[in-house]
SEVO-208442 format. One record per residue: residue number from 0; residue in one letter; z, y, x of N, C-alpha, C in turn. Coordinates in pm, whole numbers, plus 50000, padded with zeros to 5 digits. Example, Ala and Ser with C-alpha at 12.3 -4.5 7.8 and 13.67 -1.06 7.14 Angstrom:
  resi  resn    nc3    nc2    nc1   cac3   cac2   cac1    cc3    cc2    cc1
     0     A  50780  49431  51319  50780  49550  51230  50780  49670  51320
     1     S  50708  49775  51285  50714  49894  51367  50787  50003  51290
This chain:
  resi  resn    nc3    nc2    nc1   cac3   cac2   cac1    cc3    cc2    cc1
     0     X  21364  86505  48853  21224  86473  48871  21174  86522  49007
     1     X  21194  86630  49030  21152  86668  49182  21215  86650  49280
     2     X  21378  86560  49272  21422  86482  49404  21306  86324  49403
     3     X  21279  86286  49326  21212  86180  49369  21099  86209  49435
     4     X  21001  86296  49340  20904  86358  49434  20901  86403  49606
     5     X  20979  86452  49613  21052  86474  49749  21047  86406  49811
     6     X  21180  86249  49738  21200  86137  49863  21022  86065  49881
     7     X  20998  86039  49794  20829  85979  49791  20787  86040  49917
     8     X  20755  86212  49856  20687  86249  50001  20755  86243  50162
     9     X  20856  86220  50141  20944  86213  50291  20918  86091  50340
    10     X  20919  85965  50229  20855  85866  50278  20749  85816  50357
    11     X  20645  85863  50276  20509  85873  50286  20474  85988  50414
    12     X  20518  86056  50429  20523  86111  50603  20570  86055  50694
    13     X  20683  85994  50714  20738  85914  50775  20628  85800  50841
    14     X  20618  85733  50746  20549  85609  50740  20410  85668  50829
    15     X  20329  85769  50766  20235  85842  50836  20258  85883  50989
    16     X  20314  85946  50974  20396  85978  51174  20445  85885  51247
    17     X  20506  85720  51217  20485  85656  51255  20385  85609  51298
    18     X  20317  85579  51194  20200  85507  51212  20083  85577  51344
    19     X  20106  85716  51298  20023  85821  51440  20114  85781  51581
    20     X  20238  85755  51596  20295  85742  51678  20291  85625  51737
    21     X  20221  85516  51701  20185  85354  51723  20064  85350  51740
    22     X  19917  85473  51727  19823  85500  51810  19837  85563  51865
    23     X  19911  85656  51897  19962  85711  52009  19989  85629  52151
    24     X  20080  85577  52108  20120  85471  52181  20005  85398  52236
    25     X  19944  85310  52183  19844  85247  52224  19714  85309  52304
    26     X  19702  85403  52273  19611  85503  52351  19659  85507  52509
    27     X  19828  85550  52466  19828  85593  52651  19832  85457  52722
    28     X  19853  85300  52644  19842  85205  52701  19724  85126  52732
    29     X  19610  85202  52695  19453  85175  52718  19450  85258  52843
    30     X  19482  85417  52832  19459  85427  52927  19535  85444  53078
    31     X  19688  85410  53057  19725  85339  53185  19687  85191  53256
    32     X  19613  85134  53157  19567  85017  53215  19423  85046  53276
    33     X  19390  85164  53233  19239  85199  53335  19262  85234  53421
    34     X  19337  85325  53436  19404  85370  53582  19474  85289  53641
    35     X  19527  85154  53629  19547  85070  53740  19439  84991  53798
    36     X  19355  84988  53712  19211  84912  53754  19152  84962  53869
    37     X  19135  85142  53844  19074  85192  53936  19133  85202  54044
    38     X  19277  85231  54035  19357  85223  54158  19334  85100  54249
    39     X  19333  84964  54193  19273  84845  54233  19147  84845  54272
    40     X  19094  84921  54263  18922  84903  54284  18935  85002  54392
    41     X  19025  85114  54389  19028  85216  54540  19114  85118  54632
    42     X  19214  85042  54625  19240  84999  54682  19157  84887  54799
    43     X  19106  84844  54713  18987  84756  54810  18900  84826  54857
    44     X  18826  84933  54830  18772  84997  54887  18809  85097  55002
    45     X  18924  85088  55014  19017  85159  55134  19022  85035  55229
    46     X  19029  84883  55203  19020  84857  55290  18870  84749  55368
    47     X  18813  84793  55295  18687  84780  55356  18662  84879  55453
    48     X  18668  84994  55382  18651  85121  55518  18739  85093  55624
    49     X  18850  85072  55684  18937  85056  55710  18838  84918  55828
    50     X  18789  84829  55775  18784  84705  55866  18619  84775  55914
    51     X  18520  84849  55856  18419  84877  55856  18422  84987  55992
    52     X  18516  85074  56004  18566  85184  56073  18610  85102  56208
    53     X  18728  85016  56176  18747  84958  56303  18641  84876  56381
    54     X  18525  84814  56278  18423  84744  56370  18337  84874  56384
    55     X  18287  84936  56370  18250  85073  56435  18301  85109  56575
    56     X  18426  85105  56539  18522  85148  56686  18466  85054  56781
    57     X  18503  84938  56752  18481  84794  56850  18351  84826  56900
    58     X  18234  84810  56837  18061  84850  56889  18102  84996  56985
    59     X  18168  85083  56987  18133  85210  57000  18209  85174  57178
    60     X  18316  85111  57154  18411  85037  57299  18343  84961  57389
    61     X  18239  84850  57321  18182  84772  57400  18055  84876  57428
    62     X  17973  84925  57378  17838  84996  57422  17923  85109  57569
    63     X  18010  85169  57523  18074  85266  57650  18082  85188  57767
    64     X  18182  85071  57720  18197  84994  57830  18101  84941  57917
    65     X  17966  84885  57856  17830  84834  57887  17739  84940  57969
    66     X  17786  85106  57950  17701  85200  57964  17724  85209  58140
């Protein structure tokens, strides 16, 4: 009587720790997909600065030059 009890409960954990282990899962795949987003969203924003900086430069070349 108390090996079945047993296997039951070994089951029934199993099945449980899986199941935690398949939101698990899914969690860190919510949030590696946020963190590529943002990486994408720094990315463009690196290169805006980047073209924003160089036309800075350009104004800053021609006004010297003009001076």
């Amino acid at each position: 009587m108390i090996d079945k009890k047993i296997t039951w409960a070994l089951i029934f954990a199993i099945v449980v720790e899986s199941a935690s282990v398949f939101a698990w899962a899914g969690g860190i795949g919510e949030r590696l997909e946020e963190v590529e987003m943002r990486g994408a969203a720094q990315s463009e924003m690196a290169e805006r600065l980047a073209r924003s900086t160089s036309g800075v430069v350009s104004v800053r070349n021609d006004i010297i030059v003009r001076s």
